[in-house]
N, C-alpha and C positions, 0 to 999 in steps of 0.2 A: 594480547587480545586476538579473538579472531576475527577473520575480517568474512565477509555477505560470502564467498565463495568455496570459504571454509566450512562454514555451516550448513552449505547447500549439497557440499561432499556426505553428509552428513545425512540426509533425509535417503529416505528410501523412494518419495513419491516427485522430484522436486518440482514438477507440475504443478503440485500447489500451493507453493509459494510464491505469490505474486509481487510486484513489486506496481502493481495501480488499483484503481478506486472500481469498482462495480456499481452502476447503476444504469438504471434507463437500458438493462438489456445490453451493455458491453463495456467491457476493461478500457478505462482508460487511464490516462497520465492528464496532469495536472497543462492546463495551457501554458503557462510561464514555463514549464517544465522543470519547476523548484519541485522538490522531493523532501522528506526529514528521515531522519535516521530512525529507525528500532532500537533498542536497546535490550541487552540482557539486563534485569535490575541483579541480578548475583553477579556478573562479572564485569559487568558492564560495553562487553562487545556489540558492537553492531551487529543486528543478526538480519537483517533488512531494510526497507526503507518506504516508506507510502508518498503519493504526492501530495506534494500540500497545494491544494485547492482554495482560489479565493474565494468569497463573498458570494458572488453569480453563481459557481461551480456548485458548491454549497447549497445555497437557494434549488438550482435545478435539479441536483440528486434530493433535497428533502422535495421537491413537486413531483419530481419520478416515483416515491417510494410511498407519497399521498394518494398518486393516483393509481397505485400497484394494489394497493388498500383497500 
């Protein structure tokens, strides 16, 4: 498998592959600072990772992208 650093050898742009959430106007990480895996579903490598955001986090990016609306 390959692992997030291999695949990132791999891009041309790697700028845009982020590894946090968009909203309200800037990238962030999840407060806990738990994250989940990406998966390739053909190979099954990691190919990056998102954070995983709770409840509140959640709530506030859907009231950010209500009020973008």
């Amino acid at each position: 498998m390959a692992s997030v650093s291999d695949t990132r050898g791999q891009l041309s742009r790697t700028d845009l592959l982020r590894s946090q959430v968009y909203y309200d106007g800037a990238w962030r990480d999840a407060a806990s600072g738990a994250s989940i895996d990406v998966t390739d579903p053909y190979t099954g490598a990691v190919v990056g990772h998102v954070p995983s955001l709770d409840a509140g986090e959640v709530r506030s990016a859907i009231a950010a992208a209500d009020a973008a609306f």
